[in-house]
C-alpha positions in Angstrom: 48.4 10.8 9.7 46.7 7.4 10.8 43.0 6.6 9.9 40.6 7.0 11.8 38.1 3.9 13.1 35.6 4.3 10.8 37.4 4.7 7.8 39.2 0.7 8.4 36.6 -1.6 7.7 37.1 -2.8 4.4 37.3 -6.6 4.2 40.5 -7.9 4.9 42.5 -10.2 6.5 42.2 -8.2 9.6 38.3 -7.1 8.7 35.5 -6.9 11.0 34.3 -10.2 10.6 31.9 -11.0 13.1 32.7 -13.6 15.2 31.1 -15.3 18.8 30.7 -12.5 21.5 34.3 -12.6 23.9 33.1 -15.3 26.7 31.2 -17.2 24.5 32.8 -21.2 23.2 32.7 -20.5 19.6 31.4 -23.8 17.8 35.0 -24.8 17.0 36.3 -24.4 19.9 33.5 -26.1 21.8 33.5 -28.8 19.0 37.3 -29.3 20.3 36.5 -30.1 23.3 33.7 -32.4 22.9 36.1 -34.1 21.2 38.3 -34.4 24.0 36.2 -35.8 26.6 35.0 -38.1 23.8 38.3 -39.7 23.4 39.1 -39.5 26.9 35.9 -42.0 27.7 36.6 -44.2 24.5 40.7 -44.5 26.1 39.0 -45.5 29.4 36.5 -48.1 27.9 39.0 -49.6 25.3 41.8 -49.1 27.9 39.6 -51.9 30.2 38.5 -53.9 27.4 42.2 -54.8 26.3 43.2 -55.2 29.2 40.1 -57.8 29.6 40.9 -59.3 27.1 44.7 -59.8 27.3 43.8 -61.6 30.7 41.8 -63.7 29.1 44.3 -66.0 27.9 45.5 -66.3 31.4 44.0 -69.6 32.4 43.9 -68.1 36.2 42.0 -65.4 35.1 38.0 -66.1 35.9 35.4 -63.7 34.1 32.9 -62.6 36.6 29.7 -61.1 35.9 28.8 -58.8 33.0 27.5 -56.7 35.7 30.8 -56.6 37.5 33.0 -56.4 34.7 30.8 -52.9 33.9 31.6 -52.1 37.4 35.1 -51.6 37.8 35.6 -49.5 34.4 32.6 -47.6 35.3 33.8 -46.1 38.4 37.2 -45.6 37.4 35.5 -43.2 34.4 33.6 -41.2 36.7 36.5 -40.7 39.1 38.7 -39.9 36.1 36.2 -37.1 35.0 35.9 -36.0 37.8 39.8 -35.5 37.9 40.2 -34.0 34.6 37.6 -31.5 35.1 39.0 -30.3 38.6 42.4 -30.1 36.9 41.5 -27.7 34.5 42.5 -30.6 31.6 39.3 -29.1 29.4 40.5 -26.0 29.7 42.4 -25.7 27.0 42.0 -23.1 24.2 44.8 -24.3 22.8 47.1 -27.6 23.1 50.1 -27.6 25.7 52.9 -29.7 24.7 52.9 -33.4 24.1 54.9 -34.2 27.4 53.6 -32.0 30.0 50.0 -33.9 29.0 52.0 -37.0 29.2 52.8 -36.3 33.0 49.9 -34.9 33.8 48.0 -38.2 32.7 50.3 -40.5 33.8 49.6 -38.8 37.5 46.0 -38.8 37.0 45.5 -42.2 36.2 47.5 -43.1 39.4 45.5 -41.4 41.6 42.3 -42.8 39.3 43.8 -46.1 40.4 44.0 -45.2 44.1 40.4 -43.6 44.0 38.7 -46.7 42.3 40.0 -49.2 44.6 38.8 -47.4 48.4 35.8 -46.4 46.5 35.1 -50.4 45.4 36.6 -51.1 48.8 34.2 -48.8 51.0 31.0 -49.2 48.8 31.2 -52.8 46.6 32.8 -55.1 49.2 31.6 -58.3 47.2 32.9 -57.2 44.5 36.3 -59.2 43.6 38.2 -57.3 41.2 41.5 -58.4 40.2 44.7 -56.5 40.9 46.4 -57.3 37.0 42.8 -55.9 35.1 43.0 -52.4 36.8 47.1 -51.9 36.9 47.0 -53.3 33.1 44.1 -51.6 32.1 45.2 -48.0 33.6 48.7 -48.4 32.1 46.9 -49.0 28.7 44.5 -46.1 29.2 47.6 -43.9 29.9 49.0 -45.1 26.8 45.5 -44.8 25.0 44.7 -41.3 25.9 48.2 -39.9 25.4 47.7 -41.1 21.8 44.2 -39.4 21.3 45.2 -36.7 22.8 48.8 -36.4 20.7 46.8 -36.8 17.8 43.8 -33.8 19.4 46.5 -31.8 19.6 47.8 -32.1 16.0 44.7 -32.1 14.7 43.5 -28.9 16.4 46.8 -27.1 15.5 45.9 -28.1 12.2 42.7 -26.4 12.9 43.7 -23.2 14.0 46.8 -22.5 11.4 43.7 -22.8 9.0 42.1 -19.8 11.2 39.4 -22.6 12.6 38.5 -21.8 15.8 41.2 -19.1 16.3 41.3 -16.0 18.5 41.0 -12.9 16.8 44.0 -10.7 18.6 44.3 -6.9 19.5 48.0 -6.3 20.7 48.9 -3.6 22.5 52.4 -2.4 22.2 54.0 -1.5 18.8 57.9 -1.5 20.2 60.4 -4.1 20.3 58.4 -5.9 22.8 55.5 -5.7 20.3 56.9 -6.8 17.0 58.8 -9.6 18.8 55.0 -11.3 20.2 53.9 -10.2 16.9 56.6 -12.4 15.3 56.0 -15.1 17.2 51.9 -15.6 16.7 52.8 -15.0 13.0 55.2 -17.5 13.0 52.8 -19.7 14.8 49.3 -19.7 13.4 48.5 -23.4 14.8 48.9 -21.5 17.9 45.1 -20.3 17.1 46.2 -16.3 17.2 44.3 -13.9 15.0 46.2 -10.6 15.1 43.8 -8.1 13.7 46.4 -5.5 14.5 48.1 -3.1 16.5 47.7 -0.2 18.7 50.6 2.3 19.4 50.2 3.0 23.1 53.6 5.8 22.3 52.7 9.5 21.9 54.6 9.1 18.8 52.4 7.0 15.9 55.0 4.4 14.3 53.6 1.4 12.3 55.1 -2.1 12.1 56.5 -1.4 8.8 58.7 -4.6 8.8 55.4 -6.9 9.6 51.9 -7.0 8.1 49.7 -5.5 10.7 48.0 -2.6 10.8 48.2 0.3 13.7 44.4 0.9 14.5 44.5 3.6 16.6 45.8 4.6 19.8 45.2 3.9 23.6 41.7 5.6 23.8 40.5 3.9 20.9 40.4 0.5 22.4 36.7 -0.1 23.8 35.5 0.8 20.5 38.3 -1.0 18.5 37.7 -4.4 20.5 33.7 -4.1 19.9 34.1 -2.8 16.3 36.6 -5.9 15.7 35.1 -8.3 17.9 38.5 -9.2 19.6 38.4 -12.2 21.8 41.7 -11.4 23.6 44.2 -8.4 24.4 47.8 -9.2 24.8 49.6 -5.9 26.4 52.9 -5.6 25.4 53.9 -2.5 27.3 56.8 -4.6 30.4 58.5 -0.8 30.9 54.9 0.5 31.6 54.1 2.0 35.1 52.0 -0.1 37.3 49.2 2.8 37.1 49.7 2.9 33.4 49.1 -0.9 33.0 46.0 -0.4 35.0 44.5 2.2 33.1 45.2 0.3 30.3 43.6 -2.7 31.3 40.3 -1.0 32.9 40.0 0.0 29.4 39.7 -3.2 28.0 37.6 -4.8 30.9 35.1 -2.8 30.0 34.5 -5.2 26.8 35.0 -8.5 28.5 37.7 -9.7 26.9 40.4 -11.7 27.7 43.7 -10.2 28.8 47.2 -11.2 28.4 49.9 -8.7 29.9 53.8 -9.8 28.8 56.1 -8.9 31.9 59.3 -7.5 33.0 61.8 -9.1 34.6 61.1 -8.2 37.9 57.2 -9.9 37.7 58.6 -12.7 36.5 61.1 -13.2 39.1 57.9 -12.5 41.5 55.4 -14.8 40.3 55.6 -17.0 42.9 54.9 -14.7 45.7 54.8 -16.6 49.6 53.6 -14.8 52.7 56.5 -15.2 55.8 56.6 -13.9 59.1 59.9 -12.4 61.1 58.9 -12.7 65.0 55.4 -12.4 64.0 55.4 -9.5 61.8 54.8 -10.5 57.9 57.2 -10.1 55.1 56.4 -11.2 51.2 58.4 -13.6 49.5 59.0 -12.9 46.2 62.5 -14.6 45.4 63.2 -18.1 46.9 65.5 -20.4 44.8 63.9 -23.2 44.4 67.3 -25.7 44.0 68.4 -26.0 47.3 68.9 -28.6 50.0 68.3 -32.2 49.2 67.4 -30.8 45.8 71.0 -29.8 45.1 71.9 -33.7 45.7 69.3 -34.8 43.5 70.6 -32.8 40.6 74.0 -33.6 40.7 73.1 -37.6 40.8 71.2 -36.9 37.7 74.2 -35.0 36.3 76.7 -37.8 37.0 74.5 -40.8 36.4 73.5 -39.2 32.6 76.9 -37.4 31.8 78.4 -40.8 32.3 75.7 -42.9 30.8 76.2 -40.6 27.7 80.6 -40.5 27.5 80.3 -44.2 27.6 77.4 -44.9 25.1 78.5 -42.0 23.0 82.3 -42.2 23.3 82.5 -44.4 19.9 80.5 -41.5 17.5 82.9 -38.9 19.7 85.9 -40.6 18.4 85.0 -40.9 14.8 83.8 -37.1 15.1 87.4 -36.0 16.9 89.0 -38.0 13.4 86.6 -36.2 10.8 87.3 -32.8 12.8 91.1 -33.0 12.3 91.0 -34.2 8.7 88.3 -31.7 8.0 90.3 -28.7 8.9 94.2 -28.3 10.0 94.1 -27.0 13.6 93.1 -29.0 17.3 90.0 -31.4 17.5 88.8 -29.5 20.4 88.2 -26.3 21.6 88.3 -24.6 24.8 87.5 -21.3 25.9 86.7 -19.2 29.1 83.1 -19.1 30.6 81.3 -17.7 33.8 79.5 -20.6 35.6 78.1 -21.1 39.3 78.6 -17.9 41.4 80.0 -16.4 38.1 83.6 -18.3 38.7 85.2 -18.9 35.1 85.9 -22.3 33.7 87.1 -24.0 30.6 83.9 -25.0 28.0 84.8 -28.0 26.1 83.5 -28.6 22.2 84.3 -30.1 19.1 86.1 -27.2 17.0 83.4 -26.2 14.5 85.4 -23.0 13.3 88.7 -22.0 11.3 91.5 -22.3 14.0 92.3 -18.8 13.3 88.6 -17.2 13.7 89.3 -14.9 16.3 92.0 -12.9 15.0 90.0 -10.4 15.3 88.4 -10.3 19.0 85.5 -12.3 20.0 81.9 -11.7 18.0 78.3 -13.6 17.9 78.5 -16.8 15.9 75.9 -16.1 12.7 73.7 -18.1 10.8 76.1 -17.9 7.5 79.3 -17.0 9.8 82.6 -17.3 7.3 84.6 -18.5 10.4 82.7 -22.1 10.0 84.0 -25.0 8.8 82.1 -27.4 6.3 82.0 -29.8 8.7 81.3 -26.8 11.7 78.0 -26.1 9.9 76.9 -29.5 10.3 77.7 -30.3 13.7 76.3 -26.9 14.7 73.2 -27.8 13.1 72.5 -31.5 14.8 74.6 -29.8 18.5 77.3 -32.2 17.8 79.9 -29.5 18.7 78.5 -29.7 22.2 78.9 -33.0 23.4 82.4 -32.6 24.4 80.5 -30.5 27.5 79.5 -34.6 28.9 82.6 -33.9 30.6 82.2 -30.3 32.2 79.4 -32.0 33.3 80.9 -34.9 34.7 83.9 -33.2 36.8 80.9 -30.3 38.2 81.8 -27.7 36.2 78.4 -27.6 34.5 74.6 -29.5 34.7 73.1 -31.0 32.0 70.2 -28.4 32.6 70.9 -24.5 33.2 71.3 -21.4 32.1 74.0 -21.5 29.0 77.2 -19.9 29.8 78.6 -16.6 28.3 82.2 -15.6 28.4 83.7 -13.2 30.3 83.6 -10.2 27.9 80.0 -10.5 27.2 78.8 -11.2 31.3 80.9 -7.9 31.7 78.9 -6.3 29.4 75.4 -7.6 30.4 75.1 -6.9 33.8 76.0 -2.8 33.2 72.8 -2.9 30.9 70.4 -6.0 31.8 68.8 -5.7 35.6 69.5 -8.9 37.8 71.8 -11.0 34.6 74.2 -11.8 37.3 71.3 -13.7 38.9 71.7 -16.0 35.7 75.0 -17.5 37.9 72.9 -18.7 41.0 72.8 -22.4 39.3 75.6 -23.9 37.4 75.4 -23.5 33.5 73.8 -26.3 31.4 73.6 -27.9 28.4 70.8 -26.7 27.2 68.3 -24.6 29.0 64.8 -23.7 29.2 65.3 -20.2 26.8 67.4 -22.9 24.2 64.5 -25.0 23.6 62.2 -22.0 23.3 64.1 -20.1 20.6 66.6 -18.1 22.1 69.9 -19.5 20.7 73.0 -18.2 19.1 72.5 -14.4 18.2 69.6 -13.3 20.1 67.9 -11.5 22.4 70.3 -11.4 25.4 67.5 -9.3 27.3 64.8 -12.2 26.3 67.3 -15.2 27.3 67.8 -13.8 30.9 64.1 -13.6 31.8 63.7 -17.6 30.4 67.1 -18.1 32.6 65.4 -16.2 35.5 61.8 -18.1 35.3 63.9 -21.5 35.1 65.9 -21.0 38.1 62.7 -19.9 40.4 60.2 -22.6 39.3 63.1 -25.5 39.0 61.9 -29.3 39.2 63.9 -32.5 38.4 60.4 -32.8 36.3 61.6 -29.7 34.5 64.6 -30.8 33.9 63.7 -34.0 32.3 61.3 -31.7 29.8 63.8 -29.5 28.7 66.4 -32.8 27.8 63.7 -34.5 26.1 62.6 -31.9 24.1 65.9 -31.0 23.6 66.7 -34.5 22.0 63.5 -34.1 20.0 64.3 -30.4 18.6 67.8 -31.5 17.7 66.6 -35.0 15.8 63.9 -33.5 14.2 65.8 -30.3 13.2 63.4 -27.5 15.0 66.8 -25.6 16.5 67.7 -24.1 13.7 68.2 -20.8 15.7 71.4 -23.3 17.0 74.7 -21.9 15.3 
């Protein structure tokens, strides 16, 4: 029989400490971002001043007034601010990743640039300013506050794994669902998430037994448990949940004025970006347009060709010495090939480096495991760094896959899938990839299939050659600084 309420409030881990009222900075957080715009000023100021004094050995280069060398750095700060806090870039409970801010400031500081110059223009037309200080100084500001910020970033993760300035976490949902965003704030304190524990929204009580968080108490519970606990933030995991059921749910918590976080289903994220239409005048919503389409389609492939080749030609002497150690490794082929579903869910031949015991499917076709037998000594290596994969340059090359996409399954397994998983066939609307957005999120090898096709579905509606480049750079950097261990 669970507790009740009152008899939980021992001191714990998960114990009612009192913490800032929900909608109130605590001092850590607000101490984060003072810091922020702190070092976002300082990048301007000593963005300028090296720039200043870089020109200064440029015998062309006259030094005005102090007064007009104040000028020019001056307005571009306010204009910046004024930027950053329109864009939400204070905002930020907790750090987004390192490139995303990169683009974002990089954009910023170009239309900083644009701003400062019709503003000096319009308002200061005696003042001379000269072109090389403010292109040199914003490209040095950009490269300033990318640094501060990278290191903000590392320093507040730091923070939070410590429980500094963390949100203390009531999660709603004690299924599969449930344990699995469980998992994942355990498995990521820098992330800033305090899970104080659980309630079981099913009419039958069931504790995580396999993870250490306690069930509080059930759905009507919740106003009490969030002031009792003084939770910041309520993350629903409930995506099978009627829509009337979710809103109950959450009119419970907004009673308390906390934060709410609610993980969907496959259909809301496949609607998230909802557009209003017309059809002779009467109104129709929008809620699936695929973004890659048109000039876009164009744009992809270029990128395809232009990198697949770059990489065969610049890679092609490691390939070779790889193709020798393969086939002194082990006895059997250097490569393998085997059938997959790409674009429109037409099969086609997946090339790799043979990473397994030529005879490993004796037995029918299974999920490649961590500490799979089948693997040779070199296969577990290869596997580990994605070596295997680079063989795929060429599917890439000839069309039959992108660089970025959803990874392909074979035929057995899409057969499978799409009697159990709503909309997996929509997974074959774009050509397979590489890598993918769910791949450099977690979801490799042997796991969830369910989980993989909502990441597959979000990339394909939201797609952007910006996107693209993301997911291959963070790619590169998972792979050389061994975060994809999930890869076998």
């Amino acid at each position: 029989m669970q507790q009740s309420i009152s008899d939980r409030t021992t001191q714990n881990e998960y114990g009612a400490r009192r913490v800032n009222r929900p909608g109130v900075l605590k001092r850590a957080q607000f101490f984060f971002i003072v810091a922020l715009v702190v070092g976002d000023l300082a990048s301007i100021w000593l963005g300028f001043w090296s720039a200043h004094a870089l020109l200064l050995r440029d015998p062309d280069f006259v030094i005005g007034p102090f007064r007009e060398f104040l000028l020019l750095p001056g307005v571009y700060t306010a204009v910046m601010v004024f930027i950053y806090f329109s864009q939400r870039m204070y905002q930020r409970r907790r750090p987004v990743t390192h490139l995303d801010e990169l683009f974002k400031i990089a954009i910023y500081n170009v239309l900083a640039v644009l701003f400062t110059v019709a503003l000096l223009t319009l308002f200061a037309r005696e003042f001379q300013y000269h072109r090389a200080l403010i292109l040199l100084g914003a490209g040095l500001v950009i490269v300033y506050d990318t640094f501060g910020r990278v290191v903000h970033a590392q320093l507040q993760w730091l923070a939070q794994a410590r429980g500094i300035g963390d949100d203390r976490v009531l999660l709603i949902g004690a299924g599969e669902i449930g344990q699995m965003l469980l998992q994942k704030m355990m498995m990521h304190p820098k992330l800033g998430y305090q899970v104080i524990g659980v309630i079981d929204a099913s009419k039958a009580e069931r504790a995580l037994t396999n993870l250490n968080a306690p069930v509080l108490g059930s759905l009507v519970d919740v106003p009490s448990i969030i002031d009792r606990y003084a939770v910041d933030e309520v993350i629903i995991g409930l995506p099978e949940s009627s829509s009337q059921e979710l809103v109950n749910i959450i009119s419970l918590c907004e009673r308390e004025k906390v934060g709410i976080r609610v993980f969907p289903d496959v259909f809301q994220i496949m609607a998230s970006e909802v557009t209003i239409g017309d059809l002779g005048g009467l109104p129709l919503l929008t809620i699936r347009d695929v973004a890659l389409q048109g000039w876009k389609l164009a744009v992809k492939r270029g990128v395809d060709i232009l990198f697949s080749g770059i990489g065969l030609v610049v890679l092609s002497p490691f390939m070779l010495l790889t193709a020798l150690v393969v086939k002194l490794d082990s006895p059997g082929p250097v490569f393998f090939s085997q059938e997959r579903m790409g674009l429109d869910a037409r099969p086609f031949k997946i090339i790799k480096f043979r990473s397994m015991r030529q005879d490993a499917e004796t037995d029918g076709p299974g999920w490649t495991t961590p500490d799979d037998p089948r693997k040779t000594k070199l296969g577990v290596f290869m596997r580990r760094f994605n070596i295997d994969e680079l063989p795929q340059l060429v599917n890439v090359f000839v069309g039959d896959m992108s660089l970025v996409g959803p990874r392909p399954e074979r035929p057995v397994y899409v057969e499978q899938f799409r009697q159990i998983i709503p909309r997996y066939m929509d997974r074959h609307r774009e050509k397979a990839g590489l890598t993918g957005w769910a791949q450099i999120n977690g979801l490799r090898g042997d796991t969830s299939i369910v989980e993989r096709t909502k990441y597959d579905l979000w990339y394909i509606e939201n797609w952007s050659i910006g996107l693209d480049i993301t997911i291959l750079i963070r790619t590169v950097l998972q792979t050389i600084f061994g975060t994809n261990r999930n890869a076998y």
